[in-house]
C-alpha positions as CSV (number, residue, x, y, z in Angstrom):
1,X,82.6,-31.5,-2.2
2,X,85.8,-30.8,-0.1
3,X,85.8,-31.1,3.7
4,X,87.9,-28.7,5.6
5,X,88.9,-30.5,8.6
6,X,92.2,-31.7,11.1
7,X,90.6,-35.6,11.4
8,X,92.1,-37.9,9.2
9,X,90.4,-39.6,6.6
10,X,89.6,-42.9,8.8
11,X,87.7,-40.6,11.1
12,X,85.8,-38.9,8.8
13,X,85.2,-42.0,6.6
14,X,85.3,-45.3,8.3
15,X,85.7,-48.2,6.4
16,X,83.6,-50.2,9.0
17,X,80.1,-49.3,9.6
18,X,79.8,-50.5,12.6
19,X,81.9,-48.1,14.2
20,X,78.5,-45.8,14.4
21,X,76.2,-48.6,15.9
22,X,77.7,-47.3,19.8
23,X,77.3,-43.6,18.3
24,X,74.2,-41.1,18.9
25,X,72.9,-37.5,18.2
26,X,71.0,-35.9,20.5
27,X,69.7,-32.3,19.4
28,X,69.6,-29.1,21.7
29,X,68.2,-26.2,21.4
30,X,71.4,-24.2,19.3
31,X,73.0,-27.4,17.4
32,X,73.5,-30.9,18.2
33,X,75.7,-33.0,20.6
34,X,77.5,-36.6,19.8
35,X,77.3,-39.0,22.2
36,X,79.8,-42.2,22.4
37,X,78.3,-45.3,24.2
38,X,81.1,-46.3,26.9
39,X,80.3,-49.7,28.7
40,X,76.8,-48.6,30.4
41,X,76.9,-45.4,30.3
42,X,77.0,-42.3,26.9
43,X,80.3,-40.1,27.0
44,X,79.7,-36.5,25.2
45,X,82.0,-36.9,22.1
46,X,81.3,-33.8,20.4
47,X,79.2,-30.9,20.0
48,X,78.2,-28.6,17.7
49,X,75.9,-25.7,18.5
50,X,75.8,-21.9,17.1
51,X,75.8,-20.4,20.6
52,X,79.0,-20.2,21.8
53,X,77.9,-20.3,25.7
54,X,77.3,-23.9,25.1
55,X,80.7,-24.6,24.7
56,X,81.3,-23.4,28.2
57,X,79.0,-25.6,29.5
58,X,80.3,-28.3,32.0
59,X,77.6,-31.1,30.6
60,X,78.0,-30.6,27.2
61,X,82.8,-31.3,27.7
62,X,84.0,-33.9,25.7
63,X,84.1,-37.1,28.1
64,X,81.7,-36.0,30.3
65,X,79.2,-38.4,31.1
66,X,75.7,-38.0,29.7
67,X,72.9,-38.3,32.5
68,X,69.9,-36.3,31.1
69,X,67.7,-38.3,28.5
70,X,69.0,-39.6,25.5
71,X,66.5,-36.8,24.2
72,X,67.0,-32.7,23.7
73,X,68.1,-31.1,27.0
């Protein structure tokens, strides 16, 4: 399998597992959306969704704080 992509091998692969324990994935309606655990509160890492309105969403921004459910939105 080859991966296409501009992260660097650390990010795609990391050699510690625990780096995903503060990691979640929330699904919505188009795709899915990556949330990063931040102190007390879950930051919106990434998102990946087929319907590319979601993107200009405010609440789905990288490093925008998550406030709806850790559930689908």
């Amino acid at each position: 399998m080859i991966i296409y992509t501009p992260l660097t091998m650390d990010e795609v692969f990391p050699t510690d597992p625990t780096q995903f324990n503060n990691k979640k994935t929330i699904p919505i309606k188009h795709g899915v959306i990556t949330l990063e655990k931040r102190e007390e509160t879950w930051l919106v890492c990434s998102l990946h969704s087929s319907n590319p309105a979601d993107y200009l969403r405010s609440d789905y921004q990288p490093g925008t704080i998550w406030s709806a459910p850790l559930e689908e939105k």
